[in-house]
C-alpha positions in Angstrom: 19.3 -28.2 21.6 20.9 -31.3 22.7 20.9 -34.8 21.1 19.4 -38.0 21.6 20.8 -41.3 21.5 18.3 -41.9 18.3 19.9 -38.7 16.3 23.1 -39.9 17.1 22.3 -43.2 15.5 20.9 -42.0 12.8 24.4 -39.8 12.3 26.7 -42.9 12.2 24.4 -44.7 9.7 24.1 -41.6 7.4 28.2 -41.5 7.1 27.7 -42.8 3.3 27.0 -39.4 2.7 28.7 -37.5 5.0 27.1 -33.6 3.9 23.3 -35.3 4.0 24.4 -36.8 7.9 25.8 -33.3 8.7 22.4 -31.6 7.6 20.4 -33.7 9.8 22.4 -33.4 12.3 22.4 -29.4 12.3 18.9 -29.7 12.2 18.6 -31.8 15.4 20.5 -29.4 17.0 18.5 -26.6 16.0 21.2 -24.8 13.5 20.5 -22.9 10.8 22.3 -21.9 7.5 25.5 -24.2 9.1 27.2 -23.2 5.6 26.9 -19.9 5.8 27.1 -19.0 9.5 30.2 -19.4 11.2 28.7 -19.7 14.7 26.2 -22.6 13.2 28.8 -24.1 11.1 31.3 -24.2 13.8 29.1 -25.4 16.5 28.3 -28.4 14.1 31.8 -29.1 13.5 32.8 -29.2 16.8 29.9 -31.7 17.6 30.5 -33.8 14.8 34.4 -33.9 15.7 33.2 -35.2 19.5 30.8 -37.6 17.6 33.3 -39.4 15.8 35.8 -39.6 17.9 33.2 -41.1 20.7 32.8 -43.7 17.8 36.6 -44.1 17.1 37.5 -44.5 21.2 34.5 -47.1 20.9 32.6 -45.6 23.5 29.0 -46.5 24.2 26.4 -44.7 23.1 25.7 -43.6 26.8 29.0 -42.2 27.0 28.9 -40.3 23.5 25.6 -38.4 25.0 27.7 -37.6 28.1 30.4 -36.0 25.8 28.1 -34.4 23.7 26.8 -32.4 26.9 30.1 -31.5 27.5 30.7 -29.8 24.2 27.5 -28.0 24.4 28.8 -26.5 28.0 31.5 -25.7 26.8 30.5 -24.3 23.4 28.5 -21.9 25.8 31.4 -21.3 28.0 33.0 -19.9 24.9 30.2 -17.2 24.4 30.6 -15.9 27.7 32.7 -12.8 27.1 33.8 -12.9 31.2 34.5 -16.4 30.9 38.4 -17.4 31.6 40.7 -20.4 30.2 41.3 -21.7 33.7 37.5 -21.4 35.0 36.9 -23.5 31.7 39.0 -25.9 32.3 38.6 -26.3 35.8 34.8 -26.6 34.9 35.6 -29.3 32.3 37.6 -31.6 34.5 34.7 -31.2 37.3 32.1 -32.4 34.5 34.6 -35.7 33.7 35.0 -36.5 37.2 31.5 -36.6 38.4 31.7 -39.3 35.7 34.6 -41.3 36.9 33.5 -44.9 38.3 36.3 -47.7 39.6 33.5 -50.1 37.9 32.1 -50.5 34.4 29.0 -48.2 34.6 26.7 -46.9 31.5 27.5 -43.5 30.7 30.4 -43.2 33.0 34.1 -43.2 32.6 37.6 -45.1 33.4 40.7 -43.0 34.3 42.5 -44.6 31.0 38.7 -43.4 29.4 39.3 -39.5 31.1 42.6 -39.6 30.4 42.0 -40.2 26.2 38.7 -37.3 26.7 41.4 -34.8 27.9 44.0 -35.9 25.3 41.2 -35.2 22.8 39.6 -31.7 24.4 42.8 -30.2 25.0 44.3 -30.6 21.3 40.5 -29.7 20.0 38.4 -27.0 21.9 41.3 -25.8 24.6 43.7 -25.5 22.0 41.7 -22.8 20.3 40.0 -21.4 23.5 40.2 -17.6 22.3 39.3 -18.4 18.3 36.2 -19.7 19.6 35.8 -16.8 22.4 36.6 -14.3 19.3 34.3 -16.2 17.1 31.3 -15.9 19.5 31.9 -13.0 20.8 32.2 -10.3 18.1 30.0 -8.9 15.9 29.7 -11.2 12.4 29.5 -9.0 9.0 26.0 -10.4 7.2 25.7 -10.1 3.4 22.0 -10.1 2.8 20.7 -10.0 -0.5 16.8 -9.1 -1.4 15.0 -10.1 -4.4 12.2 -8.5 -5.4 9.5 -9.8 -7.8 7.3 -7.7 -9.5 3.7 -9.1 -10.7 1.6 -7.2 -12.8 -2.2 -7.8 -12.3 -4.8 -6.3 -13.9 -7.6 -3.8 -12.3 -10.3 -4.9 -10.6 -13.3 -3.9 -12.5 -16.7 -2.7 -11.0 -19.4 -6.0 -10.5 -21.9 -5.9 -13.3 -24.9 -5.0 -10.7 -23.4 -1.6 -10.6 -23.3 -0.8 -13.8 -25.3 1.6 -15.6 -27.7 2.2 -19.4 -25.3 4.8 -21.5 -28.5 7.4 -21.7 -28.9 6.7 -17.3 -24.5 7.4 -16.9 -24.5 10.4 -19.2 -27.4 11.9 -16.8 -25.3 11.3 -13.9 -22.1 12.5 -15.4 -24.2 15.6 -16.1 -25.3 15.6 -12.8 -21.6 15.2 -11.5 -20.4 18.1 -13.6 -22.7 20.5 -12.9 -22.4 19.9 -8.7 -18.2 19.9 -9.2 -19.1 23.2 -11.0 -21.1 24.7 -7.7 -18.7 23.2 -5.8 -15.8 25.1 -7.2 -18.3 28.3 -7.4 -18.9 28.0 -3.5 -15.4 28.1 -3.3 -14.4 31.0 -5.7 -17.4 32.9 -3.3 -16.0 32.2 0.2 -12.8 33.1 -0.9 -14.2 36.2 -2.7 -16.0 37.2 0.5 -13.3 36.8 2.8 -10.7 39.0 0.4 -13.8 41.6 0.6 -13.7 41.3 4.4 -10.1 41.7 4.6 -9.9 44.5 2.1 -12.9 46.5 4.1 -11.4 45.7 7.5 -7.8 47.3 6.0 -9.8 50.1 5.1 -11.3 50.9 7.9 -7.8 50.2 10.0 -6.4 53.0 7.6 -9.0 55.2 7.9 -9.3 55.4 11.7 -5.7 55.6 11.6 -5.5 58.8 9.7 -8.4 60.3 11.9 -5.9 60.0 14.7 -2.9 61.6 13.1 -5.3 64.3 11.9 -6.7 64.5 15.4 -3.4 65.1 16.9 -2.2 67.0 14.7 -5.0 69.6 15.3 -4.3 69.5 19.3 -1.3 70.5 18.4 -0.5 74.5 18.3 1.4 76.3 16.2 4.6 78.0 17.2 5.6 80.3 14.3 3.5 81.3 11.5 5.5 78.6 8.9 3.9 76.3 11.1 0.7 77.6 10.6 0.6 77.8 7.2 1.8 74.6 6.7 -0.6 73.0 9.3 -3.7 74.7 7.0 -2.0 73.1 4.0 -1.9 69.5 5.7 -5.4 70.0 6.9 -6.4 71.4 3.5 -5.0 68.2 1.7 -6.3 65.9 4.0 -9.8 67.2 3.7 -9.2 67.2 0.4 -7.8 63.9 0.4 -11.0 62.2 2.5 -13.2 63.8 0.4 -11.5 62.3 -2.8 -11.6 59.0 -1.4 -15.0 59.4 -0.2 -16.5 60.4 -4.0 -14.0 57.6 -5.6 -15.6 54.8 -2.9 -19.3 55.7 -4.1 -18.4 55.7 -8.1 -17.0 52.4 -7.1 -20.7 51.1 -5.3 -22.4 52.5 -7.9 -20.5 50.5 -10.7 -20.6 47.3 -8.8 -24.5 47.6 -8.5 -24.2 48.2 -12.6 -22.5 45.1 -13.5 -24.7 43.1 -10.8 -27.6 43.8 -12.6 -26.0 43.5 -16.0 -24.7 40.0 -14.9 -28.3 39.2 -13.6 -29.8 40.3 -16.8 -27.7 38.2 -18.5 -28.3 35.3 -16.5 -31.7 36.0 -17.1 -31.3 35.9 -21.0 
């Protein structure tokens, strides 16, 4: 953001109180934290440095806004990483000439005016060319501190219209209880049903399973008689076996009925 010949004004009349001019001067140029930033604060410095020695050459106030634009260009020279000293230079001494007039013209220059700008460039900004390459070119280290305040506000309570008679909320919280209580029962059931469905389906895996090991077992024949007498034992124990489980699985329905009706008679009482 350049300047305008009423900022600039307002800069030389604030010089009482040099740290108040500087602070409005960073704000017409758009800078922020110029204390704390070195890209800001040297940016301001190098414009307030052109500033005043524009008003110590005693040049107009036409010819201070030409200067001025010539620090800005070359301020952004400085952030081009590509950019060299010589194209700098040679682009500075381009921007003075366009300038230079045989005649007294506003916002232009003499020779002896170009020759006291170079003077003044070349011990200032050319000088330290690569400090302010470095300076806008690498990364800057920011300390950034947080605050956090806390605020403790109380809970929003219920509007009035919502609220209930004590004998009216202890029939809904009744009410509440007893459908939580179904709720969880619903549960308990669904997941007693599927175990039940699981368990039966496991059985029935198992028992087809051992059908068709005792299925191929019988196919096969036996080749000596120790084979035969132990096939008759396996067969033996299996029957045995099914028949156990058979006579154990109908105690088991029949005691399940018992306690349904026990639990139904209860439920009853």
């Amino acid at each position: 953001m350049a300047l305008n010949a009423e900022s600039v004004e307002a800069f030389y009349a604030g010089q009482s109180d040099p740290d108040a001019a500087a602070a409005a001067l960073a704000a017409s140029l758009g800078i922020e934290n110029h204390t704390t930033d070195s890209r800001g604060g040297a940016k301001l410095d190098t414009v307030t440095n052109t500033l005043l020695f524009s008003r110590d050459a005693g040049f107009t106030l036409a010819q201070t806004l030409v200067l001025h634009d010539v620090t800005l260009a070359l301020l952004t020279m400085a952030s081009d990483p590509n950019m060299e000293f010589a194209a700098a230079e040679a682009a500075f001494q381009a921007a003075l000439v366009a300038k230079v007039t045989a005649t007294p013209t506003e916002g232009c220059f003499t020779v002896d005016d170009v020759r006291v700008v170079s003077e003044h460039f070349a011990h200032g900004y050319f000088a330290h060319f690569k400090l302010y390459g470095f300076m806008y070119s690498e990364v800057q280290a920011v300390d950034l501190q947080k605050k956090t305040v806390h605020v403790e506000t109380a809970f929003a309570f219920a509007p009035l219209t919502e609220s209930l008679p004590a004998a009216v909320y202890e029939e809904k919280v009744v009410r509440d209880t007893a459908a939580a209580a179904v709720a969880v029962a619903a549960v308990a059931e669904e997941k007693a049903a599927v175990a039940a469905a699981a368990a039966v389906k496991a059985k029935e895996e198992n028992e087809a399973r051992k059908a068709a090991e005792e299925a191929e077992l019988a196919k096969r024949k036996p080749k000596t008689l120790d084979e035969a007498v132990e096939r008759a034992v396996q067969v033996k124990v299996a029957l045995e076996k099914v028949a156990l489980e058979a006579e154990y699985s109908a105690r088991e329905r029949q005691l399940l009925e018992k306690i349904a009706v026990l639990e139904q008679q209860m439920g009853a009482a």
